[in-house]
N, C-alpha and C positions, 0 to 999 in steps of 0.2 A: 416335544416341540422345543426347539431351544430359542433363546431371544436375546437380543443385541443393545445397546444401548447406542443411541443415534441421536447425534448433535448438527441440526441446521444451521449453514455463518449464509452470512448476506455478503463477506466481504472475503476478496479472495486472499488475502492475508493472514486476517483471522484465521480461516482454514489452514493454512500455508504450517501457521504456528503451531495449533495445535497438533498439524498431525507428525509436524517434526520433534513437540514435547510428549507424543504420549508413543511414538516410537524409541524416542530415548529412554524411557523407562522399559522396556522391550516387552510392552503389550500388542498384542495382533490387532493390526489396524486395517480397513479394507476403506476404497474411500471412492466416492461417486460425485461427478461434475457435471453441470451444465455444459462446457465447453471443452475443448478438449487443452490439459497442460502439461504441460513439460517440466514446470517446475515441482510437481507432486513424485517424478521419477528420481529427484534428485533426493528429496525430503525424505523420501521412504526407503533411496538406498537400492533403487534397480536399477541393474547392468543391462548391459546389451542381452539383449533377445540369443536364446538355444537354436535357434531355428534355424538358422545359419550355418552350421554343422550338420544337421540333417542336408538344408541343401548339398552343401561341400561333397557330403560322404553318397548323396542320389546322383549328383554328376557324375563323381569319379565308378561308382560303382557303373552307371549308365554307358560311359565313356570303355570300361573295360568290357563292359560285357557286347557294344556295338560292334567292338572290335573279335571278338570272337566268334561272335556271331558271324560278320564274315569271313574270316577266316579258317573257322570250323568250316562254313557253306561253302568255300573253297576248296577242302580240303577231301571233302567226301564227294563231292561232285569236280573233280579234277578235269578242266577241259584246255588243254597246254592248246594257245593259237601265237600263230607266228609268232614265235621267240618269245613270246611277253611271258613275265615271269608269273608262278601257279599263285601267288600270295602277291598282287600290284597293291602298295597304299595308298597312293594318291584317289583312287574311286573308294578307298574303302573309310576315306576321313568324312565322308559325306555321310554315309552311315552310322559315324562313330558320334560323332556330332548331333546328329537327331535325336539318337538315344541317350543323350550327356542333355540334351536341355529336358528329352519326355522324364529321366527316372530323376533330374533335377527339380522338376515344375514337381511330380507327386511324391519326392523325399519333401519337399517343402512345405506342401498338402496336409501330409502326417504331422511334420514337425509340427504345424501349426497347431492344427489340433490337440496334441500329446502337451505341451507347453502351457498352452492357453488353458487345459483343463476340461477342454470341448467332448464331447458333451456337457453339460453341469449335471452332476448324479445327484447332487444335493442343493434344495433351496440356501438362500443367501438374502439378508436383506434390504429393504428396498422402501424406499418412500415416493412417490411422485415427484417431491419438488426440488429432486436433484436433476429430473430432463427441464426443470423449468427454471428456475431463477437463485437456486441454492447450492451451496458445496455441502456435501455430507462425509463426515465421519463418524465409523461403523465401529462398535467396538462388541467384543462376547460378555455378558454377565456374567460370563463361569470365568472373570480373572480375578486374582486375588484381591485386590483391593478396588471393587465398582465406585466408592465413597469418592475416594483419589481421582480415579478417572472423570470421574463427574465433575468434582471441584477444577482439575484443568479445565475442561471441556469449556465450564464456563466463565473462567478468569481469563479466558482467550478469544469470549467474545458470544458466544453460543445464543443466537436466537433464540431457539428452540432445542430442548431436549427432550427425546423422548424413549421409551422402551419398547419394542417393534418385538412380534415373536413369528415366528417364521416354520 
């Protein structure tokens, strides 16, 4: 079982600080809100989302292979009618299109998944009163210095501290 040490703030600042001073020190921080913020992506130092590039690379791929699709079903079923040429594009962009937003919509799907780390293979911890009225920050006991961490933890305000084992 491993176990974490876990700091409850009432105040979203406190929170804010801590988890920007125990990230400066480059201890692995994981951290649960009530609400949802934006300012925790800044403090922790996250970029734009992976997942974007999945999409990119399921359109384009969706997009090349719509088009071969008809073009190949063109190709092997050759039916020449009045002059019109054996490969027309203009019907064949409607199909390229379809299949640019389908392998788009489920390169996205994955991406998300694969990113996000979906499934979770492994527990992670968790208090109640972070869906209800508290910011928590989540730290591992196994980093070198727990003393350290604790002493921030609570010179930035910490309600509650506790050790959660998981």
């Amino acid at each position: 079982m491993a176990e974490s040490l876990i700091a409850l703030y009432e105040y979203e600042e406190d929170f804010l600080d801590a988890a920007g001073k125990l990230k400066a020190m480059d201890v692995p921080v994981s951290v649960m809100t009530p609400i949802p913020m934006h300012d925790v992506e800044k403090v922790l130092g996250i970029g734009k989302s992976k997942v974007r590039y999945f999409s990119l690379t399921g359109a384009i791929l969706g997009g090349l292979s719509g088009m071969a699709l008809a073009i190949g079903t063109a190709l092997v079923f050759i039916l020449p009618t009045g002059g019109r040429p054996i490969i027309p594009i203009p019907p064949y962009l409607v199909i390229m299109y379809e299949m640019t937003i389908l392998f788009g919509v489920l390169a996205t799907l994955l991406g998300f998944h694969v990113v996000s780390g979906l499934p979770a293979w492994k527990e992670a911890p968790y208090t109640p009163e972070a869906n209800v009225d508290r910011f928590v920050v989540s730290v591992p006991t196994d980093v070198a210095d727990v003393s350290r961490v604790e002493s921030v933890m609570r010179e930035t305000g910490a309600a509650e501290i506790k050790r959660v084992e998981y």
